[in-house]
C-alpha positions as CSV (number, residue, x, y, z in Angstrom):
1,X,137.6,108.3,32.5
2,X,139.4,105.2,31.9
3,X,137.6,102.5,32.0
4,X,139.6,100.1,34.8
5,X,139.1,96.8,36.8
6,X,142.4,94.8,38.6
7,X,142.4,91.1,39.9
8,X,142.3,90.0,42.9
9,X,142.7,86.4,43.5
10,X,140.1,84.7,40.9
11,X,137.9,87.9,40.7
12,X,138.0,91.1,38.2
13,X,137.1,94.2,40.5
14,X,136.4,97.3,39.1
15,X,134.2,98.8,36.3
16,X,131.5,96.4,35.4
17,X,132.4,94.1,38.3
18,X,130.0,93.2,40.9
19,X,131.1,95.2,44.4
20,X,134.2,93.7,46.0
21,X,133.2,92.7,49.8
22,X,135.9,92.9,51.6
23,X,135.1,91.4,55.6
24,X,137.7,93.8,58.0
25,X,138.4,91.0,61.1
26,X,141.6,93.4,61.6
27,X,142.5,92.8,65.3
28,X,138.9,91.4,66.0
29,X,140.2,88.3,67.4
30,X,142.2,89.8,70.2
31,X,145.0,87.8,69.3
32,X,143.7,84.3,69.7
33,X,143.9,81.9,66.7
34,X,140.2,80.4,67.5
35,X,139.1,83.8,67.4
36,X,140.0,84.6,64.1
37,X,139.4,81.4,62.5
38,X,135.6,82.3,63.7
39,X,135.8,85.3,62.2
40,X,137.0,83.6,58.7
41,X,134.1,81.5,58.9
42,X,131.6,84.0,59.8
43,X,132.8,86.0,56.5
44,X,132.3,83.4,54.3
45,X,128.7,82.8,55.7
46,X,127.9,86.4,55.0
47,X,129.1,85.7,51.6
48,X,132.1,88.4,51.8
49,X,134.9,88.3,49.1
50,X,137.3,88.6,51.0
51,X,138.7,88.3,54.9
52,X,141.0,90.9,56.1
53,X,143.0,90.7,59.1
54,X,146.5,93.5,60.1
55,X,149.7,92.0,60.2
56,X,152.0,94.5,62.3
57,X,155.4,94.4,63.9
58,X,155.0,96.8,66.9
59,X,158.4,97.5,67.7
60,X,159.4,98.3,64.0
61,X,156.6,101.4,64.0
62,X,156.7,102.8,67.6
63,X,159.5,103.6,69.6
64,X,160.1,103.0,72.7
65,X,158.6,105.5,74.7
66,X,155.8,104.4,73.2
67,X,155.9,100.9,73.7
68,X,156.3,101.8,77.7
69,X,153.5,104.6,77.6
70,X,151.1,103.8,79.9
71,X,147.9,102.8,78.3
72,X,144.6,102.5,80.3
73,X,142.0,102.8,77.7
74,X,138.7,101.0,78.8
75,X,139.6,98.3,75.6
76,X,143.1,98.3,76.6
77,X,144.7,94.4,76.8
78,X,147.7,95.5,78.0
79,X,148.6,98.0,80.8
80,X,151.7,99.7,78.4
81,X,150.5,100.7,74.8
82,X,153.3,98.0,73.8
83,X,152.2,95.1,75.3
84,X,148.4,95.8,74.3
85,X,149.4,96.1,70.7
86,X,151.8,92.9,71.2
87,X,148.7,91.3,72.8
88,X,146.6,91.7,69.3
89,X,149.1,90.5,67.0
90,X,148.9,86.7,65.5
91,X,151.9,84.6,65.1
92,X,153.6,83.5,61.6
93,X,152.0,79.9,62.2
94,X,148.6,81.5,62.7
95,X,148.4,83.3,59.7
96,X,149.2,80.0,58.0
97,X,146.7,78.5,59.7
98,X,144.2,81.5,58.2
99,X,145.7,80.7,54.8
100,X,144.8,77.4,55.0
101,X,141.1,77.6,56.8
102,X,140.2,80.6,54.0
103,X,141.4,78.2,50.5
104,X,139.5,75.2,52.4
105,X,136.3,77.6,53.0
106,X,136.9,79.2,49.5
107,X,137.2,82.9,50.5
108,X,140.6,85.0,49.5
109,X,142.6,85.6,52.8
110,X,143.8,89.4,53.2
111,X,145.6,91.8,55.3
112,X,147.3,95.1,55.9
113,X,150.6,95.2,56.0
114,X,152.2,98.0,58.7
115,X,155.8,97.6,58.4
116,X,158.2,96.4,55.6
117,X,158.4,92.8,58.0
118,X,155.0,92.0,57.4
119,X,154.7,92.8,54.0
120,X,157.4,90.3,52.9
121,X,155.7,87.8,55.5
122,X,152.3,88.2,53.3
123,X,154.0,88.0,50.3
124,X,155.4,84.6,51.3
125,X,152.0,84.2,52.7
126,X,151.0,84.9,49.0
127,X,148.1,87.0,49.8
128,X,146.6,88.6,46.2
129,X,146.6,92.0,46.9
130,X,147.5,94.4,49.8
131,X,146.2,97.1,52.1
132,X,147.4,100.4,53.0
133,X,146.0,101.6,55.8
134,X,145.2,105.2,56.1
135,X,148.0,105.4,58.7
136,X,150.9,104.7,56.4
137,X,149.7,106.9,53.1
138,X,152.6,109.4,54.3
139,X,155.0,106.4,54.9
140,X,155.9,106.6,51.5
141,X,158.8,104.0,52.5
142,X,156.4,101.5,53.1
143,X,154.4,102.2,50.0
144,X,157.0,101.8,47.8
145,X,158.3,98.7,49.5
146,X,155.1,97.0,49.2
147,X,154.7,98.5,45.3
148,X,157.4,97.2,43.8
149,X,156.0,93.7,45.0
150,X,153.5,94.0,41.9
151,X,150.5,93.4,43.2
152,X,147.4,95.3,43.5
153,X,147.3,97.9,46.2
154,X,143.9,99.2,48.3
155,X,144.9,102.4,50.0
156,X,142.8,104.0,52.5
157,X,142.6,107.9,52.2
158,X,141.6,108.6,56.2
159,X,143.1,111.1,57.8
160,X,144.8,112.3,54.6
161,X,144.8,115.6,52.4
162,X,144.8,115.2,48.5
163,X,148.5,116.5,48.3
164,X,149.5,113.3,50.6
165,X,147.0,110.7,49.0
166,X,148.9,112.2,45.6
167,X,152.4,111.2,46.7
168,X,151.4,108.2,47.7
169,X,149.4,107.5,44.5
170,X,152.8,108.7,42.1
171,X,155.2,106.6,44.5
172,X,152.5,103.0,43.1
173,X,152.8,104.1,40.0
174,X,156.6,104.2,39.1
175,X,155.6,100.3,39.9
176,X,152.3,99.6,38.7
177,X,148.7,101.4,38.0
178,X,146.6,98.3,40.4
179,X,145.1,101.1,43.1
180,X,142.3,101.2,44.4
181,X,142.2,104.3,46.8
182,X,139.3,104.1,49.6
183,X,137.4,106.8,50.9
184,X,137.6,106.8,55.0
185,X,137.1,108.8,57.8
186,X,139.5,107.4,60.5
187,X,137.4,107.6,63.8
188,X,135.9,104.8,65.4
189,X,132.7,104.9,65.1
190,X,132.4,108.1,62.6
191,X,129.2,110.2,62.4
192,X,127.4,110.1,59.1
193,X,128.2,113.6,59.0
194,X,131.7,113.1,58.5
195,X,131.6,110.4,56.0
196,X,131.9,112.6,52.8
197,X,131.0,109.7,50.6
198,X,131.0,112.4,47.4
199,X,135.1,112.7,48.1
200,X,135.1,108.8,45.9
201,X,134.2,111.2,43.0
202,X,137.0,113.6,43.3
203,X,139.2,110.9,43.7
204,X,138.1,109.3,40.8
205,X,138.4,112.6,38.7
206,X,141.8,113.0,40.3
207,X,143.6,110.1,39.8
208,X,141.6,108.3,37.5
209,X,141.9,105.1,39.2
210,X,139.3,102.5,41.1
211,X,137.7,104.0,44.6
212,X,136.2,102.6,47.6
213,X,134.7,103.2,50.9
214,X,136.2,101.7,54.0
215,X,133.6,102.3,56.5
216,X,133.8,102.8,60.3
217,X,130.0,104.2,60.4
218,X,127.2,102.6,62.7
219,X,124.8,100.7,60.6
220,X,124.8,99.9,56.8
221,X,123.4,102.6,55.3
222,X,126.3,104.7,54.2
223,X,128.4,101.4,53.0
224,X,125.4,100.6,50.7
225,X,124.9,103.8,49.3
226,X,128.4,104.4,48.6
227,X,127.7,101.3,46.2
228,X,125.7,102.9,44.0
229,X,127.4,106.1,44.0
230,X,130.1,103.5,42.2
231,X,132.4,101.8,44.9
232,X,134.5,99.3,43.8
233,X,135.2,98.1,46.7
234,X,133.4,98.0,49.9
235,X,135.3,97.4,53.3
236,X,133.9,97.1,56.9
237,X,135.0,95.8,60.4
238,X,133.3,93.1,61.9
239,X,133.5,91.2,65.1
240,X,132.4,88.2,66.9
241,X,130.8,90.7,69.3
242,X,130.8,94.3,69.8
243,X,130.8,93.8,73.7
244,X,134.5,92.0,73.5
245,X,137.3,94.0,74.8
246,X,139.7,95.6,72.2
247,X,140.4,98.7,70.0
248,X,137.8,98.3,67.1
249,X,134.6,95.9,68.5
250,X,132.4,99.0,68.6
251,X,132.9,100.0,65.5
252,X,132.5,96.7,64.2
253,X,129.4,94.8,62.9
254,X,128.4,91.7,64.3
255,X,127.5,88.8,62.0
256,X,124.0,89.3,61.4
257,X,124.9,92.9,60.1
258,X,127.7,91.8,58.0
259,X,125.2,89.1,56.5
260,X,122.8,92.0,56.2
261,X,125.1,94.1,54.5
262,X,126.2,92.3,51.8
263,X,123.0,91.1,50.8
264,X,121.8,94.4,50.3
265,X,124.5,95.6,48.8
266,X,124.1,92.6,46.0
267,X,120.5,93.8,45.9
268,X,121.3,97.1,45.0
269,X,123.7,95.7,42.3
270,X,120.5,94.2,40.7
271,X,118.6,97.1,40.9
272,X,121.2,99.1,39.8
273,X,121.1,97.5,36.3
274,X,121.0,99.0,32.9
275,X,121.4,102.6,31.6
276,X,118.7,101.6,29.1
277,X,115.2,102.9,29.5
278,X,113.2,100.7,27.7
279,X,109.4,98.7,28.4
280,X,110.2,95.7,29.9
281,X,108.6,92.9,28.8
282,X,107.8,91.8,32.4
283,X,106.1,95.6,32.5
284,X,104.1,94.5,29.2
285,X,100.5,93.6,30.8
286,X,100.5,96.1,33.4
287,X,100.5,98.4,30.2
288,X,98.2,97.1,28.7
289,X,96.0,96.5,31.6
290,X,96.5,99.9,33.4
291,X,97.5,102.5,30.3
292,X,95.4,104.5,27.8
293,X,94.2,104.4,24.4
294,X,92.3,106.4,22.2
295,X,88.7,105.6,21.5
296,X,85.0,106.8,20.7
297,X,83.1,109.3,22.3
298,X,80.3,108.6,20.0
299,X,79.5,105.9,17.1
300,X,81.6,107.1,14.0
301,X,80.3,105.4,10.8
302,X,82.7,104.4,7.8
303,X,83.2,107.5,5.8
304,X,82.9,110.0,8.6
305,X,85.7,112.3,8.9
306,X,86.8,112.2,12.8
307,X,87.0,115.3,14.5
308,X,88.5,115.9,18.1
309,X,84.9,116.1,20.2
310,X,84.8,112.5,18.2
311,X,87.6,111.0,20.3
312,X,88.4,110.7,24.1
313,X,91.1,108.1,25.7
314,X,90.7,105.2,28.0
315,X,92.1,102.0,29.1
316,X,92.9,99.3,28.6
317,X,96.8,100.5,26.7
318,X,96.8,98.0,23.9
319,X,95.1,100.3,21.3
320,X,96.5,103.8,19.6
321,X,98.8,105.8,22.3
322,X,97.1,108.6,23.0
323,X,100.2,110.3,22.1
324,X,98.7,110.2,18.5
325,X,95.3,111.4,19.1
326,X,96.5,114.1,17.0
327,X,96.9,112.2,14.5
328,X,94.0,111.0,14.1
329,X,91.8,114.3,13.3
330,X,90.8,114.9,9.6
331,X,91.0,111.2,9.1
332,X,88.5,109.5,7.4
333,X,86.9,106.0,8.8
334,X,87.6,103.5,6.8
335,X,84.9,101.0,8.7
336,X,82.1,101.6,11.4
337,X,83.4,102.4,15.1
338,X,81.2,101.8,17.6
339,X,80.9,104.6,20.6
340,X,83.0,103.3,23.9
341,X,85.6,101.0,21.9
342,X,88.8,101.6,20.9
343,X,89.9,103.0,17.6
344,X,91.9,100.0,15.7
345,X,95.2,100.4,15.1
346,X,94.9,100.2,11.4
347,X,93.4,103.7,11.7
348,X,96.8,105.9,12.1
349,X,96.9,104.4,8.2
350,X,93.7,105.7,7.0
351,X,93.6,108.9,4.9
């Protein structure tokens, strides 16, 4: 496999690269400004990478019938699916407003684009890098609108076969190699069962590219692990509060979990660290202290040849391994050993 990592903003993500965080507001802030300008801030106090909100036109992706279809779902904020998804859209000004609030706070503003509209808006917007939701990996359109804009592209693989993820991956490359390609199961909240984090493999082997996990489990567990099992990236929703009314709240964690999250996944960074197996030196007097050593069973005097019932092995570790007890039969002793000490080192010298 290649070995890869892309930029986003003023970080290198990939391999070698610390886990990019990205915090999913998405439509979190029911379409109120003050609502997601919380949600930027509670990002950055989790210590997230990255905020992501989605930047939609609604009557450039549904038609009209479905604008006017009546929508009565129990999160609904409109009573025609229109005027509910109108209802959770932000304004041009309000995204500039996000711009500004995430430089100030120091966090890198993101969103996915759903229309051809909103990706030139971001662009202008100058967001670093761009998000295909799993929605649009058949709107090959859109992909290639938004590739040939350069930057790196995260695409989520919900709801999508290999054969479609592959289209989508060849129509990015004509452009550029910057993908990322997410692992998600597109319901709201998914089972554990369901999350098939081993699929990040087979698109890795696949495409040879950077993979994710975009997550709309309950808890943390599965977004941690899929860190270790080598996520570049890790995306989840978050809210203010999962009791507000709206499409994604319940699948979202609140700001104690998100804090919680990405502290444990920078934990399991650490403990992930080296391929080398080696004795640390902070392990160094626990060997010595707890480990083994050869040593007398009896006095041996200088001269004596050592024979097997002459040895036994016991702590503390900082004498001859008992690895080489071996060794030691057949030698002769070089200087009196007295019974219950160890044998000197010197001895795996003697003849």
């Amino acid at each position: 496999m290649t070995q890869r990592t892309i930029r986003i903003g003023d970080r290198l993500v990939g391999d070698g690269q610390p886990c990019y965080v990205i915090a999913e507001a998405g439509v979190n802030h029911n379409g109120r400004l003050d609502n997601a300008e919380r949600l930027v801030e509670i990002a950055t106090e989790a210590g997230a990478d990255a905020v992501k909100f989605q930047k939609r036109t609604p009557r450039d992706i549904l038609i009209q019938e479905a604008l006017e279809s009546e929508y009565s779902s129990p999160t609904a904020l409109g009573t025609t699916y229109g005027e509910h998804r109108e209802k959770l859209e932000l304004g041009f000004d309000d995204y500039r407003a996000l711009a500004a609030l995430a430089a100030d706070l120091g966090i890198t503003l993101l969103a996915s684009a759903w229309d051809q509209a909103s990706a030139d808006f971001l662009e202008e917007l100058g967001i670093p890098a761009y998000k295909i939701a799993s929605a649009d990996v058949t709107n090959l359109p859109l992909v290639e609108h938004i590739a040939k804009k350069g930057r790196p592209m995260l695409i989520s693989t919900g709801m999508s076969d290999l054969e479609e993820i592959t289209d989508a991956v060849e129509t990015v490359r004509r452009y550029h190699d910057a993908i990322v390609l997410l692992q998600c199961t597109s319901t709201y909240p998914a089972d554990n069962r369901e999350l098939n984090l081993r699929a990040m493999d087979s698109l890795r082997r696949t495409f040879d590219c950077l993979v994710g996990y975009s997550g709309h489990e309950r808890g943390l567990a599965p977004s941690e692990a899929a860190v270790a099992l080598g996520a570049s990236i890790v995306e989840r929703h978050f809210t203010i509060d999962r009791a507000m009314p709206g499409p994604d709240h319940a699948a979202s964690l609140e700001p104690g979990g998100l804090r919680r999250l990405v502290r444990d996944i920078r934990n399991i960074e650490e403990a992930m660290g080296s391929p080398e197996k080696a004795v640390l030196q902070s392990e160094r007097p626990s060997r010595e202290r707890l480990a083994k050593s050869v040593a007398a069973a009896c006095d041996i005097p200088a001269g004596t040849r050592i024979e097997a019932g002459m040895l036994t092995v016991k702590g503390p570790g900082n004498g001859i391994s008992p690895r080489f007890l071996g060794r030691l039969e057949g030698v002769v002793a070089q200087t009196d050993i007295s019974r219950d000490t160890l044998i000197p080192l010197e001895a795996l010298k003697w003849r």
